[in-house]
C-alpha positions in Angstrom: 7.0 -50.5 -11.8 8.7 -48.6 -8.6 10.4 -45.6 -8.9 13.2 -45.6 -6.2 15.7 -42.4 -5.6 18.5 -42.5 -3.8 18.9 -44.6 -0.6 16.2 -46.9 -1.9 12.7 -44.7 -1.1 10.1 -44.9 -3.6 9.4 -42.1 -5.0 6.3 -43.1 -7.1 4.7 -46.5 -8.9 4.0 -46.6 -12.9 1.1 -49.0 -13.7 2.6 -51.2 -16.0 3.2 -55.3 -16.8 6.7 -57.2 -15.8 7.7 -57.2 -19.5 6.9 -53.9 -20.0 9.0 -52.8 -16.9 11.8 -54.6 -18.2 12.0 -52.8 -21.4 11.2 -49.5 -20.2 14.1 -50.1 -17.9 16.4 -50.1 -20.5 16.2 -47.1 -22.2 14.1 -44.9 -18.7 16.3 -41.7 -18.3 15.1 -39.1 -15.2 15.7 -35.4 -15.1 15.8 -32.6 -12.6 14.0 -29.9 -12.8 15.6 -27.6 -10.4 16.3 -23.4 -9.9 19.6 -22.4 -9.6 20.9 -20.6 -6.3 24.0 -18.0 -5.7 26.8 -18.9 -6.1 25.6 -21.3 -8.5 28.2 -22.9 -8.9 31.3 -24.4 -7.1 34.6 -25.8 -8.6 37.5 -27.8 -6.3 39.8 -29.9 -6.9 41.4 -32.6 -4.4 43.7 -35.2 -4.0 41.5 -39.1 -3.4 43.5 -41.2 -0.9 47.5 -41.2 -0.9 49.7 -43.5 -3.2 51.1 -46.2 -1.4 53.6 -48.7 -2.3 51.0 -51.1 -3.7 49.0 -48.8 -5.6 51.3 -45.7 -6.3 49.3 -43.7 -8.5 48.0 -40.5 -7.3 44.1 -39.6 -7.9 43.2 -36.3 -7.9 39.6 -35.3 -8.6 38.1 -32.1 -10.3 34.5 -31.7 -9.3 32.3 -29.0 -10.4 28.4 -28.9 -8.9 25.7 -26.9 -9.3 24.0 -25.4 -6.5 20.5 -25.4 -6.9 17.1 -26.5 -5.5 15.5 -29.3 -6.9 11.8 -28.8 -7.8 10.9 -32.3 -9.3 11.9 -35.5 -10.8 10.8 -36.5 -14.4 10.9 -39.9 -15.7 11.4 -40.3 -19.6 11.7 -42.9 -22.1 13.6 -43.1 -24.4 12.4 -40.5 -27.0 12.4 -38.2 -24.4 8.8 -37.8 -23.8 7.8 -37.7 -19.8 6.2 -40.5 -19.0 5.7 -39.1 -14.7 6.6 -36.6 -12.5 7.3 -36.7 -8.9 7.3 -34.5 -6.3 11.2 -34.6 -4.0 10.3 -32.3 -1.4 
């Protein structure tokens, strides 16, 4: 089974069968392990698009992100336990 992050590189391979991969797949959940940095983190809120006369509802969006560098990816199933880790630098 391959691993893929964003943008479709592949970040690692776990050995395993086509059935296996299938089920895994269902319940696989990945984690960040990352540190925090200042100002940690950043809140702002913005209006998506304008309203128009076919679609006149206005979207606003409230984001709020962490600032932080990532140190490495963990794969889990779905108890929770790690099954891999991989590197993202």
């Amino acid at each position: 089974m391959k691993i893929y992050f964003p943008g479709n590189s592949i970040i690692g391979e776990i050995p395993m069968n086509a059935d296996e991969a299938r089920k895994f797949k269902l319940e696989a959940k990945i984690a960040f392990v990352v540190v925090p940095k200042p100002p940690y983190i950043v809140k702002a809120s913005f209006q998506q698009g304008k309203p128009t006369i076919r679609n006149p509802r206005e979207i606003r969006v409230d984001a709020t992100v962490l600032i932080a560098d990532i140190q490495c990816a963990l794969l889990m199933n779905g108890n929770d336990t790690v099954v891999a880790a991989f590197e993202t630098r």
